[in-house]
C-alpha positions as CSV (number, residue, x, y, z in Angstrom):
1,X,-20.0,-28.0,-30.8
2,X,-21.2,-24.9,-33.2
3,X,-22.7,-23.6,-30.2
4,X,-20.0,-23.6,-27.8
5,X,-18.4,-20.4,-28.8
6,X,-21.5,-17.8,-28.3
7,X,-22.4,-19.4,-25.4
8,X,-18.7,-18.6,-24.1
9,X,-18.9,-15.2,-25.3
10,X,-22.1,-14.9,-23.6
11,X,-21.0,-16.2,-20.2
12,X,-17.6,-14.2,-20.5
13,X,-19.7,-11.0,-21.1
14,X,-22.1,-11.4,-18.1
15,X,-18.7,-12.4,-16.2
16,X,-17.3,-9.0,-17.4
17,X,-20.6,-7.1,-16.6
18,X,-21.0,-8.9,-12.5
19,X,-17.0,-8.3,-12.5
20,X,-17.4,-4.0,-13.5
21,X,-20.5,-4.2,-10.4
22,X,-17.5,-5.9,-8.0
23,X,-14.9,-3.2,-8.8
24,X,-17.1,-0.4,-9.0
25,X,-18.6,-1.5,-5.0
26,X,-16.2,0.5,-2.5
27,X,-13.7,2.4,-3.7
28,X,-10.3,0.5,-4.9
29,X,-9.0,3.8,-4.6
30,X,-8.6,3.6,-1.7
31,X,-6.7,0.6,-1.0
32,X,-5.4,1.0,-4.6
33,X,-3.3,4.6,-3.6
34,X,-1.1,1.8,-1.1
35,X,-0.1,0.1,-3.7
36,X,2.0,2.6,-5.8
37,X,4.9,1.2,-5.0
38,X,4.4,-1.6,-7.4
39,X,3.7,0.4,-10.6
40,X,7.1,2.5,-9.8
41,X,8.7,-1.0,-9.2
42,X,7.2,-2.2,-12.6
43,X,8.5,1.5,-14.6
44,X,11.6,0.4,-13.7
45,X,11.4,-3.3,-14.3
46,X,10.5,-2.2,-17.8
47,X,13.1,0.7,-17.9
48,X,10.6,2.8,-18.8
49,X,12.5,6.3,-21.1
50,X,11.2,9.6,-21.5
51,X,8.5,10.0,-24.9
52,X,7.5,6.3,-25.2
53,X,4.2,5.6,-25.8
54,X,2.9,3.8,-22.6
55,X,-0.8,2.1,-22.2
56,X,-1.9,0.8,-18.8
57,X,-4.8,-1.2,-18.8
58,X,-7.2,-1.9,-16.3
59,X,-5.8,1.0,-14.7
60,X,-7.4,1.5,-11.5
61,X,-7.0,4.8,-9.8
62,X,-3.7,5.4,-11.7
63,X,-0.4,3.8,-10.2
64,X,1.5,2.5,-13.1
65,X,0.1,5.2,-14.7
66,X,1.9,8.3,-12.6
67,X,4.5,6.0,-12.2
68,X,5.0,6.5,-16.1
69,X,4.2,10.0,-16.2
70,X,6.3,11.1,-14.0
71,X,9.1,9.1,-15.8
72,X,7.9,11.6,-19.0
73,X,5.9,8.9,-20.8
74,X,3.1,9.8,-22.9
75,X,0.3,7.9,-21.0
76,X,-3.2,6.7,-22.1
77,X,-4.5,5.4,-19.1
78,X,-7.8,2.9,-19.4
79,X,-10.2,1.0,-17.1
80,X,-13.9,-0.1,-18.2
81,X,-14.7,1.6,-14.7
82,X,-15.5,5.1,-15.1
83,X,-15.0,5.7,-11.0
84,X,-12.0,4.9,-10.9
85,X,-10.1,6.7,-13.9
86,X,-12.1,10.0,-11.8
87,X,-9.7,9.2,-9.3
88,X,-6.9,8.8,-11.4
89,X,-7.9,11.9,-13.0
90,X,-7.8,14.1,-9.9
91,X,-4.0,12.3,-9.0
92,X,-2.4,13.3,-12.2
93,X,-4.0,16.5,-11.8
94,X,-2.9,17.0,-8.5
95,X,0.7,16.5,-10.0
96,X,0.3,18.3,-13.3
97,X,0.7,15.0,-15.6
98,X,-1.0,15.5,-19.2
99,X,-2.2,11.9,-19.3
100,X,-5.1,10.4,-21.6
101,X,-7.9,8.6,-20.0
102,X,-10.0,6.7,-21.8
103,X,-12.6,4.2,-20.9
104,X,-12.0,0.4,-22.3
105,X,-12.5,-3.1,-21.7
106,X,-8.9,-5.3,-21.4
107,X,-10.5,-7.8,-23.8
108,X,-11.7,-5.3,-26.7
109,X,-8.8,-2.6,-26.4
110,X,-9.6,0.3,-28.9
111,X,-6.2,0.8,-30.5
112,X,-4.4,0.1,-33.7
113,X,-2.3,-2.7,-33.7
114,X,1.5,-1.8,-32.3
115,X,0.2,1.5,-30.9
116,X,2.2,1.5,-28.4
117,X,6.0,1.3,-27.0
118,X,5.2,0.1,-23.5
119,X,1.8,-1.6,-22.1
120,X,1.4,-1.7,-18.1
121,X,-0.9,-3.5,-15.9
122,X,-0.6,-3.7,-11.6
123,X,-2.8,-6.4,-10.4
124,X,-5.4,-5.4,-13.4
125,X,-5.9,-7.6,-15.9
126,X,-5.2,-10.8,-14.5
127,X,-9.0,-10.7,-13.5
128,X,-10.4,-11.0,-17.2
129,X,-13.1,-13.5,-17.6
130,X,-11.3,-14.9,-20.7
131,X,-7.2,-14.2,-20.3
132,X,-6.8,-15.2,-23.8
133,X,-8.4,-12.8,-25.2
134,X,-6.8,-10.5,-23.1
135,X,-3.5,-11.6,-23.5
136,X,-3.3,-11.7,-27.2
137,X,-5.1,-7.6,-26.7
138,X,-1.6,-6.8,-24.3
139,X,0.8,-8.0,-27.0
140,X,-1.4,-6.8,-30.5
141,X,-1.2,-2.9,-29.0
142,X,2.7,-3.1,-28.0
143,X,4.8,-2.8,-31.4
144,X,7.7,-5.4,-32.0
145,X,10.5,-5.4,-30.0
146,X,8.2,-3.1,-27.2
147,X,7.6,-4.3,-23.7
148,X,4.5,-5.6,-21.6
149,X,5.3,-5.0,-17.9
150,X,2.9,-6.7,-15.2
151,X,2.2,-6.9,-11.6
152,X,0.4,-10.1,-10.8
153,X,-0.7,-12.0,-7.3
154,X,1.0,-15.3,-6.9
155,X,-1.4,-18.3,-6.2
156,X,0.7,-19.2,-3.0
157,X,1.2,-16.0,-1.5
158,X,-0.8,-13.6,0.7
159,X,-3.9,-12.6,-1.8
160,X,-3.5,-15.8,-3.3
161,X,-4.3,-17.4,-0.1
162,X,-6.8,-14.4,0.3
163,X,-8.7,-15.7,-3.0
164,X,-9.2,-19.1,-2.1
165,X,-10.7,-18.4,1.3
166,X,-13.6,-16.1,-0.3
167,X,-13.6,-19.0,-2.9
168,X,-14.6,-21.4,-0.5
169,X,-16.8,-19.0,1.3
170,X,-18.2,-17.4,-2.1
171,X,-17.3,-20.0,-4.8
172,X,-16.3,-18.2,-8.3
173,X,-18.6,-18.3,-11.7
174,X,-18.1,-21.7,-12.7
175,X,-15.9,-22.4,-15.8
176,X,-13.5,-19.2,-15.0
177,X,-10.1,-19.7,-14.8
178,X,-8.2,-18.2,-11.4
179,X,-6.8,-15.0,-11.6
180,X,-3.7,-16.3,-9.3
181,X,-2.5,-18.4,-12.7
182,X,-1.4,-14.7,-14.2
183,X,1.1,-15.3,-11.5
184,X,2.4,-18.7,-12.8
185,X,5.1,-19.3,-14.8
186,X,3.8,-21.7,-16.9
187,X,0.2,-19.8,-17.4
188,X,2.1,-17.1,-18.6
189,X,4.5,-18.8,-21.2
190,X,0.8,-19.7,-22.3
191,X,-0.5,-16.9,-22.7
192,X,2.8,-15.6,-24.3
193,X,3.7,-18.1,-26.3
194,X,6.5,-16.7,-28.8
195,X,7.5,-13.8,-27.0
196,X,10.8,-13.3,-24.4
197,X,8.8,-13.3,-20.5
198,X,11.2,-12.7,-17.5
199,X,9.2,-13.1,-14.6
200,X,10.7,-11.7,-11.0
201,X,9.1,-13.0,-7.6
202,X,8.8,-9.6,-5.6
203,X,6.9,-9.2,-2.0
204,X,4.5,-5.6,-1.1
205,X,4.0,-5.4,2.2
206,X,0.3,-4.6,3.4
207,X,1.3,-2.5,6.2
208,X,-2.1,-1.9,8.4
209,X,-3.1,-1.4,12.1
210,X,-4.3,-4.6,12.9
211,X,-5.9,-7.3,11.2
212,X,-9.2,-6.0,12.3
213,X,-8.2,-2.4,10.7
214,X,-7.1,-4.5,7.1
215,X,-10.5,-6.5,7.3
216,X,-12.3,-3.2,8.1
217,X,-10.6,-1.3,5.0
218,X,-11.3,-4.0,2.6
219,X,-14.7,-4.8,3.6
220,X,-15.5,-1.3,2.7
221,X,-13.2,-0.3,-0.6
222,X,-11.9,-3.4,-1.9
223,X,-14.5,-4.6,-4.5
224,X,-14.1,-8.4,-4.4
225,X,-13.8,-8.6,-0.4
226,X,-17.0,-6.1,-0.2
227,X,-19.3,-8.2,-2.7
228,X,-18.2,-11.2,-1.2
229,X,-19.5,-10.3,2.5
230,X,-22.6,-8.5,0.8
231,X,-23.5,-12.0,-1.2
232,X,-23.2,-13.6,2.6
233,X,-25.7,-14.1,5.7
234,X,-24.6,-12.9,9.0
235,X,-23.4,-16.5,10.5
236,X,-21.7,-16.8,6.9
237,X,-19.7,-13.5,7.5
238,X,-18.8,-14.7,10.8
239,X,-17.2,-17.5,9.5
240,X,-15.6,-15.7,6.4
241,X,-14.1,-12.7,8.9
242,X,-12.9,-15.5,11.0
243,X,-10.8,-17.4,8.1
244,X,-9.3,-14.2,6.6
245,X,-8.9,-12.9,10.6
246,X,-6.6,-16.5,11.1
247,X,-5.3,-15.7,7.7
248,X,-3.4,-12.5,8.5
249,X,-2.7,-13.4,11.9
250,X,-0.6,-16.4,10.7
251,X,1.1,-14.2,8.0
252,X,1.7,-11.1,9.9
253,X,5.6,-10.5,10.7
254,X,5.0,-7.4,12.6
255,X,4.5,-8.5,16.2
256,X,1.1,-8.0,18.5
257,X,1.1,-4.2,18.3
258,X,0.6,-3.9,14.0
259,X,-0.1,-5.7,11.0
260,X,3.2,-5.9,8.6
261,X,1.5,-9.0,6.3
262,X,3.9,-9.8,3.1
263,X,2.7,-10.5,-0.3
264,X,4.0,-12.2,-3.0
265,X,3.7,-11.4,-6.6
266,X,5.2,-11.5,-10.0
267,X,7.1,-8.8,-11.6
268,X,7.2,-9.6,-14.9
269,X,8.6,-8.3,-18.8
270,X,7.3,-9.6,-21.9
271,X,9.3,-8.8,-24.4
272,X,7.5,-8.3,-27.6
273,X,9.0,-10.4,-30.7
């Protein structure tokens, strides 16, 4: 049993490494920029005020981050891929934000305890290798009393389903939990045992040509659809494009002539005790 734990640690860190490689293939910034809907949605949820001390981690290109600065937080904005903070970087230059960014892993995050007022995350850290670890990082940074506001995929709805077709297709490092369980009730009174969590079930609409436009998009930006045809042979990707294809044609409410494809997830407020 004495070895268990740096075997874990060892596994969890290749799983970080092989996960940095899958969001740094494409460019999530360019699906990511659709998205900023959520991370205004979340500011809100949160009731973000002017001067707070705001942290959002595993940032992506930035959109709970503007959301927050342009709501007059004082953002540090991370991500442990470089890329994509450069994107984030030109947006809140673009809109003449002061914002912090800072390279950092979810699981490691390099701030004093209760460092901050409000911590922020938009379909970020739910994929940590070990959400523990990552967890327990969330609620150390955010002082008593502050708030943790997350975006999270639900296991049922649209990416959900999305995750277990490349699953089956592309099964996942064994021994990792799924992401989708950030978007559980019970996982997250788990992982925030002791604290107050209001969770909200809210739907984003992927609004897109045609399912062939979506696939062609994330195929070619979005890190974990992009590895997963790359780790496939041809017949293989036939078969993957064809699931995902049936996928968003059974989910799209938007008639023959686009794709209007709804997509659950959880909106939720942890309350720091």
């Amino acid at each position: 049993m004495s070895h268990s734990q740096p075997s874990e640690e060892l596994r969890d860190a290749a799983i970080t490494k092989r996960q940095q490689a899958t969001w740094a293939a494409g460019d999530y910034a360019v699906v990511g920029t659709t998205l900023q809907i959520v991370g205004e949605r979340l500011c809100e949820a949160v009731d973000l005020r002017s001067g707070e001390r705001v942290l959002d981690v595993a940032a992506g290109n930035g959109n709970a981050t503007l959301a927050a600065a342009r709501r007059w937080g004082e953002v540090t904005s991370t991500d442990y891929v470089g890329a994509l903070l450069d994107r984030a970087r030109e947006r809140a230059a673009a809109e003449r934000h002061a914002v912090t960014f800072q390279e950092a892993d979810a699981e490691a995050l390099p701030f004093a305890d209760g460092a901050f007022d409000v911590v922020l995350s938009t379909f970020g850290v739910m994929f940590t290798p070990n959400q523990e670890t990552c967890a327990s990082e969330l609620a150390r940074v955010c002082r008593r009393g502050g708030r943790i506001g997350l975006a999270n995929w639900t296991p049922d709805g649209f990416i959900g389903q999305l995750f277990k077709i490349i699953g089956k297709h592309v099964p996942p490092p064994a021994g990792v939990r799924s992401p989708a369980l950030w978007g559980t009730d019970g996982r997250l009174a788990e992982l925030f045992a002791g604290h107050d969590v209001k969770a909200t079930r809210q739907s984003f609409n992927f609004r897109y040509r045609s399912a062939d436009h979506w696939l062609e998009v994330f195929k070619t930006y979005y890190g974990p659809t992009n590895r997963a045809f790359a780790a496939l042979d041809a017949d293989k990707q036939t078969a993957l494009q064809s699931d995902i294809v049936e996928l968003l044609d059974r989910m799209n409410r938007g008639g023959k002539d686009t794709l209007i494809v709804p997509s659950e997830y959880l909106e939720i407020v942890v309350t720091k005790r």
